[in-house]
C-alpha positions as CSV (number, residue, x, y, z in Angstrom):
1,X,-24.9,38.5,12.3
2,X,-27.2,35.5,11.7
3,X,-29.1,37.8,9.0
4,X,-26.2,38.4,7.1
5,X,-26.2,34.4,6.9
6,X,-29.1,33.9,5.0
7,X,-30.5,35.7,1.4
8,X,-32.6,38.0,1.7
9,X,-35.6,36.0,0.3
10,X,-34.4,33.3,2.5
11,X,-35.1,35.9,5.5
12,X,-38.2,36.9,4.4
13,X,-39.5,33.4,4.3
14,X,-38.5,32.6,7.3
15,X,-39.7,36.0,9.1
16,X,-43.4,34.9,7.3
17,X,-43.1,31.3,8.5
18,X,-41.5,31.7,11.9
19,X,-42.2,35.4,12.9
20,X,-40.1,38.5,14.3
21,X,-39.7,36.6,18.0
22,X,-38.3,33.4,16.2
23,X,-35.8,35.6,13.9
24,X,-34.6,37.3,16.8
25,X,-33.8,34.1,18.8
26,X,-32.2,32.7,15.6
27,X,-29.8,35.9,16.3
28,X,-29.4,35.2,20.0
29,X,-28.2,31.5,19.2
30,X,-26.0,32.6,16.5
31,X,-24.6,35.1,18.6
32,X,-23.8,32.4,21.3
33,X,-22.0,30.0,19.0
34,X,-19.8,32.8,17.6
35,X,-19.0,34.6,21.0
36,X,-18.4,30.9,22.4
37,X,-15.8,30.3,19.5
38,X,-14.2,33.5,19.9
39,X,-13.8,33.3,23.6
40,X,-12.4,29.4,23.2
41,X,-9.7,31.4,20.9
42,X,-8.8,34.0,22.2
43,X,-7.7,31.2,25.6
44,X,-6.2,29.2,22.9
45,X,-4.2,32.0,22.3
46,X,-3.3,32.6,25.8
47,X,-2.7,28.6,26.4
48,X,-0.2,29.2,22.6
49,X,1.8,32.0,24.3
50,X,1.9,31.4,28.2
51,X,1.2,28.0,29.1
52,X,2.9,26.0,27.0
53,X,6.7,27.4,26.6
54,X,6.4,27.0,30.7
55,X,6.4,23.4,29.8
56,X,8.6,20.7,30.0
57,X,8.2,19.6,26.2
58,X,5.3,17.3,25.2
59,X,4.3,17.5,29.0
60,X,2.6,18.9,31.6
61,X,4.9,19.5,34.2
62,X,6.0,23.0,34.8
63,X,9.2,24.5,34.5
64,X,11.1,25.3,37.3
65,X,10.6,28.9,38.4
66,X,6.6,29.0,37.6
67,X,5.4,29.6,40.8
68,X,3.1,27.1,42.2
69,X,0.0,29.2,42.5
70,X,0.2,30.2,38.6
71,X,0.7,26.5,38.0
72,X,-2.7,25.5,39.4
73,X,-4.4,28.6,38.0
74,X,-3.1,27.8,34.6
75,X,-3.6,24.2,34.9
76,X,-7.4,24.9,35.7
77,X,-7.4,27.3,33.2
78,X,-6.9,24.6,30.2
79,X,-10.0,22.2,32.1
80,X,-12.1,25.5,31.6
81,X,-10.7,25.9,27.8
82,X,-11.4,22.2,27.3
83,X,-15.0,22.5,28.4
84,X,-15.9,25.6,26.3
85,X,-14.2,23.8,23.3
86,X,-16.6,21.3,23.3
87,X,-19.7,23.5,24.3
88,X,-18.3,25.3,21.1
89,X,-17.8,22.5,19.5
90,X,-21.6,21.2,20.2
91,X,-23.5,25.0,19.5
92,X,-21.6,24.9,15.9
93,X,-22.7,21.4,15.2
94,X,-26.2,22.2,16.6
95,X,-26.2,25.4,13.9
96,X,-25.5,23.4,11.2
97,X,-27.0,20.4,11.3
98,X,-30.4,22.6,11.7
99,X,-29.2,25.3,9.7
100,X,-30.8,28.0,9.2
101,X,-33.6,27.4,11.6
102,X,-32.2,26.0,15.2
103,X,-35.1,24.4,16.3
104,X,-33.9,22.6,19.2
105,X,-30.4,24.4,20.9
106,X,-31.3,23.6,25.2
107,X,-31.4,19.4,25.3
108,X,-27.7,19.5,24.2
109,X,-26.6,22.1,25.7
110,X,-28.0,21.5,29.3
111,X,-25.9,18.5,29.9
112,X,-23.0,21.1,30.0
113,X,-24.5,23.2,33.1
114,X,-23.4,21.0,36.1
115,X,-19.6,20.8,34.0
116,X,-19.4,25.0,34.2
117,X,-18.3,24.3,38.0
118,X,-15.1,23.7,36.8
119,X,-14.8,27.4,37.2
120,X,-15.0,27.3,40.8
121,X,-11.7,27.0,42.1
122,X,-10.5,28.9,39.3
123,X,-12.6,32.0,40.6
124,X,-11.6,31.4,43.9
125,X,-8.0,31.9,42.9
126,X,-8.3,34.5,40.2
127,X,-7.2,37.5,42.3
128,X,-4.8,36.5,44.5
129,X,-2.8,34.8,41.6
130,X,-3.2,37.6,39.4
131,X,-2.0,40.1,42.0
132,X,0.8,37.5,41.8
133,X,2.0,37.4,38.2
134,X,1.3,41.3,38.3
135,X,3.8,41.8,41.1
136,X,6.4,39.2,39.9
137,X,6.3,41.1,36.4
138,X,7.4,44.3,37.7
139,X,10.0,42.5,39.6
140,X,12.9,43.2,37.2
141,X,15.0,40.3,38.8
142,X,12.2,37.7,38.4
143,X,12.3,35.3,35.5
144,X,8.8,34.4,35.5
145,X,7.9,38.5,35.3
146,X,10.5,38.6,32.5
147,X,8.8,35.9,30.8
148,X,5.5,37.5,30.8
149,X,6.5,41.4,30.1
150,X,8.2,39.6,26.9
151,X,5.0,37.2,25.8
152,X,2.4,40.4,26.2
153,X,4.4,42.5,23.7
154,X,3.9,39.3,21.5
155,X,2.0,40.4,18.3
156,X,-0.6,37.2,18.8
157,X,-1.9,39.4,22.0
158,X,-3.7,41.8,20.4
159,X,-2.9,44.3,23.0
160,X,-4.6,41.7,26.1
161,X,-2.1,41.7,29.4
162,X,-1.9,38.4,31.3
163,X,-4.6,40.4,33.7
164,X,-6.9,40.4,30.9
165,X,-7.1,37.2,29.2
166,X,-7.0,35.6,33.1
167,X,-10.7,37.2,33.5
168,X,-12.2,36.4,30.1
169,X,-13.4,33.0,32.1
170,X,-15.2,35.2,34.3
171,X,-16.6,37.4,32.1
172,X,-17.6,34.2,29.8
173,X,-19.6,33.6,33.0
174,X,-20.8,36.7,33.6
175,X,-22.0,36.9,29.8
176,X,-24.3,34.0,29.5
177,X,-27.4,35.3,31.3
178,X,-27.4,38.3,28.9
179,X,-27.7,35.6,26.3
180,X,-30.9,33.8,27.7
181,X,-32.4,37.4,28.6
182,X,-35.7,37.3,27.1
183,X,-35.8,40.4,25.1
């Protein structure tokens, strides 16, 4: 937690200065810069163990046998990564540079809104491409399936099928609101 950041006569301080509203916003940003870097992980993860051994080496053309669907999905994917590494990249700098009061978090952060519609084709094709990957893996002559049954049992997964880390995008989405929530 953001608490567990600062001493406790720090906090105290701070709580007289700024006041119980201000301390819990200070939680609600720190809480966004950590979920952001754990989310920009765990996809890094994900890019580590599924995207790139479907690579031709130091490039981004596919293998062949990826199907095409899982291709594009992947491929937009990584743009989402990208953009949430350097919303990650930003919040962290933000923290710092004004630590341990964040003062000013919206002005840089805005200018990353209209980029979040990178996720829209992605979404559209989240499903259907899933349903994909999940039929080919049960297929026991298909390559591709074989490829992921073997990369999920990777230790590096943490337990996550393919299924799950495709929807943390979405539920990145989902989760930002509850973030801004006044509370």
């Amino acid at each position: 937690t953001w608490l567990s950041t600062v001493s406790s006569s720090a906090f105290h301080s701070l709580l007289d200065r700024y006041g119980e509203v201000e301390i819990k916003r200070q939680q609600i940003i720190w809480d966004l810069c950590e979920t952001e870097r754990a989310f920009v992980r765990r996809l890094q993860t994900f890019v580590r163990l599924f995207i790139c051994p479907l690579r031709m080496k130091d490039s981004v053309t596919w293998l062949t046998g990826v199907p095409p669907e899982v291709a594009r999905l992947f491929d937009w994917l990584e743009d989402i990564i990208n953009l949430h590494a350097q919303i990650s990249s930003a919040l962290r700098a933000i923290v710092s540079e004004q630590y341990p009061i964040v003062m000013r978090v919206a002005g840089r952060v805005r200018g990353f809104v209209s980029r979040l519609e990178v996720h829209q084709p992605y979404v559209v094709r989240l499903e259907s491409t899933t349903l994909l990957i999940k039929r080919l893996s049960g297929e026991s002559g298909s390559d591709f399936g074989e490829f992921i049954r073997i990369q999920q049992e990777q230790d590096e997964c943490l337990g996550w099928s393919v299924e799950a880390f495709l929807v943390e995008p979405v539920n990145r989405l989902v989760d930002y609101p509850m973030h801004f929530k006044v509370r």
